[in-house]
N, C-alpha and C positions, 0 to 999 in steps of 0.2 A: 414470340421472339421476333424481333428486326430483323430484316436481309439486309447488307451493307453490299449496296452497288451490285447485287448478282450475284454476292456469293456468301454463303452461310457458314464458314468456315474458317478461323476459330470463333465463336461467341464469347469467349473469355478468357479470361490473363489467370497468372498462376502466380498467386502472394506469397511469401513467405520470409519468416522472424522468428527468431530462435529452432532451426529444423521445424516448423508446424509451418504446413502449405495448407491454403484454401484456396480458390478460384473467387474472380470476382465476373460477374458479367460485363460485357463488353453494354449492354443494355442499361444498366446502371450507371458507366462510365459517361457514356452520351446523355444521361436524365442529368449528371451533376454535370456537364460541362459549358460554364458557366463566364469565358474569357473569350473574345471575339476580337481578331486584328485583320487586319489586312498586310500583305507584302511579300518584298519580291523571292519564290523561292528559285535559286539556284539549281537545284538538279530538273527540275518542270522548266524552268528558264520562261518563266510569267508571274505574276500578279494574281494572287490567288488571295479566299478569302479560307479564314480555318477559326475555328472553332474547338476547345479543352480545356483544359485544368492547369492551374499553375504546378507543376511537381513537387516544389516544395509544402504548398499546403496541404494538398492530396497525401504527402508522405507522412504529415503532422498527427491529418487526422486517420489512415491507414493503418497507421506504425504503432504512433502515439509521439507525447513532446519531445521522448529519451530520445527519437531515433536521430544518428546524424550524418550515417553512409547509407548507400542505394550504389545496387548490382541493379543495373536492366540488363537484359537476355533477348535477343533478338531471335525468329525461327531460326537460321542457320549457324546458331553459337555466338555471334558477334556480340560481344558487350560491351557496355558501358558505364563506368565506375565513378563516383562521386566520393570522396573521404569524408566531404561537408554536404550538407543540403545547397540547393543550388539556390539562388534569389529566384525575384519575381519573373527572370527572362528567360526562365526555361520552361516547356508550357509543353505537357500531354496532347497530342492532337487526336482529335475525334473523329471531327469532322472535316472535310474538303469543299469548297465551295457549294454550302449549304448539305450535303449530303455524306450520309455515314463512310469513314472508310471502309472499302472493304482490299481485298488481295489488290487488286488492281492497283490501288492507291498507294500502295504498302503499308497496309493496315492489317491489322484492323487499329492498332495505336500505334504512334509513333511521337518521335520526342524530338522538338523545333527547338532553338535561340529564337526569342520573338525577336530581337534587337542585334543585327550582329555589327556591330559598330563601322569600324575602316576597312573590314577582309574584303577583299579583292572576291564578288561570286563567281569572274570567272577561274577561280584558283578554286576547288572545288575538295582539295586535299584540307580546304583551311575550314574544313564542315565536319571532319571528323568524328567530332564528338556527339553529331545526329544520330540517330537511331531509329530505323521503323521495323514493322512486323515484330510488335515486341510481343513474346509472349509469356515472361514472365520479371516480377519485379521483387527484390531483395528488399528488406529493409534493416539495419541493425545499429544497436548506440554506437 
């Protein structure tokens, strides 16, 4: 198993669709992460490079085609709720400038808008719907 940045804690997320949970490894997550950009994030207030999964195909092939809401679960309760699957500009993050997240990063997954159009970054209430230290993901039609 991978250390992500010094810390080995969690290695994996926690699935679940119809009441039936599995865990998925966080080692897996980074082998399929497969979406590479560059830009500016707002709470780091730099230029970073990251590395993940689009969510909504991740949730296609996951779920299955039926699924079309997603609950994310962050450690401390905070979620984040979808009623549709999101487009191509919502993207799993894996990685942080080349390297696994781990706690430090607030990882070990976390969930970016790769594109956020006119928001103001330094209005930082208009990120809301970000999400890291996710450790667990819903999926249901």
């Amino acid at each position: 198993m991978s250390q992500a940045q010094g810390q080995s804690w969690p290695e994996s997320i926690e699935i679940e669709q119809g009441g039936k949970r599995t865990t998925v490894a966080m080692d897996t997550l980074r082998a399929q992460a497969d979406v590479s950009f560059r830009f500016y994030d707002p709470y780091l207030g730099r230029e970073v490079d990251l590395r993940g999964l689009e969510l909504g195909d991740w949730a296609r092939n996951t779920f299955g085609q039926e699924v079309e809401t997603l609950t994310l679960t962050a450690m401390d309760g905070f979620q984040v709720a979808f009623d549709e699957l999101p487009g191509a500009n919502w993207i799993l993050v894996t990685h942080l400038d080349g390297n696994a997240l781990g706690l430090r990063d607030k990882g070990p997954l976390r969930l970016v808008e790769r594109d956020y159009g006119d928001r103001d970054v330094d209005n930082l209430r208009l990120f809301n719907d970000w999400i890291w230290m996710i450790e667990r993901i819903e999926g249901a039609p």
